[in-house]
C-alpha positions as CSV (number, residue, x, y, z in Angstrom):
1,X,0.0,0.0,0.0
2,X,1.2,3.4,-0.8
3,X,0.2,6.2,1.5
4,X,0.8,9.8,0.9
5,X,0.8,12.2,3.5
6,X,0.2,16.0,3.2
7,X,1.0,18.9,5.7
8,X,-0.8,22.0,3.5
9,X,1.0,25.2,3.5
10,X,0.7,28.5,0.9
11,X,4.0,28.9,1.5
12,X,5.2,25.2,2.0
13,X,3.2,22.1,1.8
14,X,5.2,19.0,2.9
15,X,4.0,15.8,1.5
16,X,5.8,12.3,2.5
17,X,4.8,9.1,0.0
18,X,5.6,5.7,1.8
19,X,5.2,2.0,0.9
20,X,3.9,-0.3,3.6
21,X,4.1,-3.8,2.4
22,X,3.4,-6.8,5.4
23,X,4.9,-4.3,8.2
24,X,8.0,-3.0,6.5
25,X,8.1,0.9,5.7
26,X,10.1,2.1,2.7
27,X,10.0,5.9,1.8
28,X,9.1,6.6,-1.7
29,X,9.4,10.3,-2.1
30,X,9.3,13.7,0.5
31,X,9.7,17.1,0.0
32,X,7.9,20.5,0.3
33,X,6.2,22.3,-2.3
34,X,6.9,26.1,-2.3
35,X,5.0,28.3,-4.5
36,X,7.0,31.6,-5.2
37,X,6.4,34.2,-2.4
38,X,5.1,36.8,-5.3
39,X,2.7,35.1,-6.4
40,X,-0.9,35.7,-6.6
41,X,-2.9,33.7,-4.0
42,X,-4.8,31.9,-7.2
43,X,-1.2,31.1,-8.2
44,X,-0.5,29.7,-4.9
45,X,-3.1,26.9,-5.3
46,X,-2.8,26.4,-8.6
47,X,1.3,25.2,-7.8
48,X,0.1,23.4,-5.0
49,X,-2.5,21.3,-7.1
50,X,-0.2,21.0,-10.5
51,X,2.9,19.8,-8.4
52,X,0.5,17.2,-6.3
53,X,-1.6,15.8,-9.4
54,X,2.4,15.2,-10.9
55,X,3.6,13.5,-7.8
56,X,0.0,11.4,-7.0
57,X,0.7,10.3,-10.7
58,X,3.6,9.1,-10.8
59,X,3.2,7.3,-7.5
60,X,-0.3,6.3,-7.4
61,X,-1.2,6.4,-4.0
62,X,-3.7,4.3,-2.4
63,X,-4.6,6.6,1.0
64,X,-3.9,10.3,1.0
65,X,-3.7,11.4,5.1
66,X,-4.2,15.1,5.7
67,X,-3.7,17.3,8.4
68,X,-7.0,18.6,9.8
69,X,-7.4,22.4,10.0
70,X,-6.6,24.0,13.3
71,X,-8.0,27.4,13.6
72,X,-6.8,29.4,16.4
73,X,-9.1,32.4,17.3
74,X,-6.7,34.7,16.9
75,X,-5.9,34.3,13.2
76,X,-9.6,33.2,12.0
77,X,-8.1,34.7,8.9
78,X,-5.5,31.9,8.6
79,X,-8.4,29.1,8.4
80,X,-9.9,30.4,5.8
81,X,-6.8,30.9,4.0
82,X,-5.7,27.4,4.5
83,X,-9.1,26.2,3.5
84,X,-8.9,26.8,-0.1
85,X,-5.5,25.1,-0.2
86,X,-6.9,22.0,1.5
87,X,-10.2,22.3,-0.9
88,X,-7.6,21.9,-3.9
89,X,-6.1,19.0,-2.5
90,X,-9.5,17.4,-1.4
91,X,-10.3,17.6,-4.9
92,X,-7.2,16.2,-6.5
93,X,-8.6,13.0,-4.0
94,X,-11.9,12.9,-5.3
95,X,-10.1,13.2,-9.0
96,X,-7.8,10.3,-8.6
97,X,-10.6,8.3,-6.3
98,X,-8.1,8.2,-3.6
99,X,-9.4,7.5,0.0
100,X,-8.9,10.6,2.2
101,X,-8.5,10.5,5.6
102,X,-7.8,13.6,7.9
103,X,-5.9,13.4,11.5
104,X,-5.3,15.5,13.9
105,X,-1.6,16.6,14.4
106,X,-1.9,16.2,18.3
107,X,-3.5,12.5,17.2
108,X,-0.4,12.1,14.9
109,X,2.1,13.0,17.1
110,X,0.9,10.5,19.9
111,X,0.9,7.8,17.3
112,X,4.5,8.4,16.2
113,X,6.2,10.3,19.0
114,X,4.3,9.0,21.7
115,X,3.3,12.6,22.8
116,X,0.8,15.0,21.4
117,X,2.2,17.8,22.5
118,X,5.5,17.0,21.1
119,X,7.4,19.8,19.2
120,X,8.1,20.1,15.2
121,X,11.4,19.0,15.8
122,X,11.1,15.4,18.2
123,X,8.3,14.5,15.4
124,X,11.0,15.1,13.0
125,X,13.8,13.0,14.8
126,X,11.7,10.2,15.9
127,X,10.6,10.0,11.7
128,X,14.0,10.7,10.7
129,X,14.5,7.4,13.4
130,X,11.3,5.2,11.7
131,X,12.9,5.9,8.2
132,X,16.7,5.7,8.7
133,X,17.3,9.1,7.4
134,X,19.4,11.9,8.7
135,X,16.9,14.7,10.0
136,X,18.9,17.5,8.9
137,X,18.2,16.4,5.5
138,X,14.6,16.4,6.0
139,X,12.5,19.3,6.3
140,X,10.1,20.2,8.8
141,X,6.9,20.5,6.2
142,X,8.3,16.8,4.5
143,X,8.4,15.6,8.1
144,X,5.4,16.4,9.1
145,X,3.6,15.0,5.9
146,X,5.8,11.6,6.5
147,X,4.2,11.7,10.5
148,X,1.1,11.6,8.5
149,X,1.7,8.7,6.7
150,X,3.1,6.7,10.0
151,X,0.5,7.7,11.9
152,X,-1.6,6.4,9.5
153,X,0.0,2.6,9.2
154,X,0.2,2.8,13.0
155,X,-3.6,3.1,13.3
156,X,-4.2,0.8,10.7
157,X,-1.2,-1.7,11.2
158,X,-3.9,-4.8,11.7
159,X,-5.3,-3.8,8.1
160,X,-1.4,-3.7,6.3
């Protein structure tokens, strides 16, 4: 099974493709996809959708974990923001009839880290751990995406 996970950002949106296959994880693909900070909002979304329909394409995903909105109500502003760059990639799901599932990133970080509350940087270690990869050479967006994905085979690891 191939699971992709996405961390949605207009200014970075990590996603994290992995391939479960009877227990044992191998990472596909991770990275961040950074529209140009001068950019029209429009243009923001369109990157984020053109570079994810390229990627869900060539790796043909089976499950497509997303982090659920969090709206704080000081920045109401922000959610609404970050709802049209969700809606995009809700729509590329419904496009390539891939099963969306959306998680918490307290819920996530429990599953991976053992700790909800646990910072940016001890989710990245303990994925940089799970994968075998150095996590200086990941980035915090492409991290949190690949927490996604783990998260994800940790809740379902009866079902892989």
């Amino acid at each position: 099974m191939i699971i992709l996970g996405v961390d949605p950002g207009l200014q970075a949106t990590g996603y994290g493709f992995i391939h479960v296959n009877k227990g044992s994880l191998k990472l596909m693909e991770a990275g961040t996809i950074e529209p140009k900070p001068k950019d029209s909002f429009d243009q923001k979304i369109q990157a984020i959708y053109r570079n994810l329909q390229a990627l869900v394409a060539r790796h043909c995903p089976e499950v497509m974990v997303l982090e659920k909105l969090y709206a704080h109500y000081k920045h109401p502003t922000t959610a609404c923001i970050m709802g049209h760059a969700r809606g995009v990639i809700c729509l590329l799901c419904a496009q390539h009839r891939i099963k969306l599932v959306e998680c918490s990133v307290k819920r996530i970080r429990q599953a991976v880290v053992g700790n909800g509350n646990a910072s940016k940087d001890q989710t990245r270690e303990m994925v940089a751990h799970l994968l075998s990869l150095n996590p200086k050479d990941l980035a915090i967006d492409a991290s949190d995406a690949l927490a996604l994905s783990l998260g994800y085979v940790h809740f379902c690891r009866r079902k892989i």
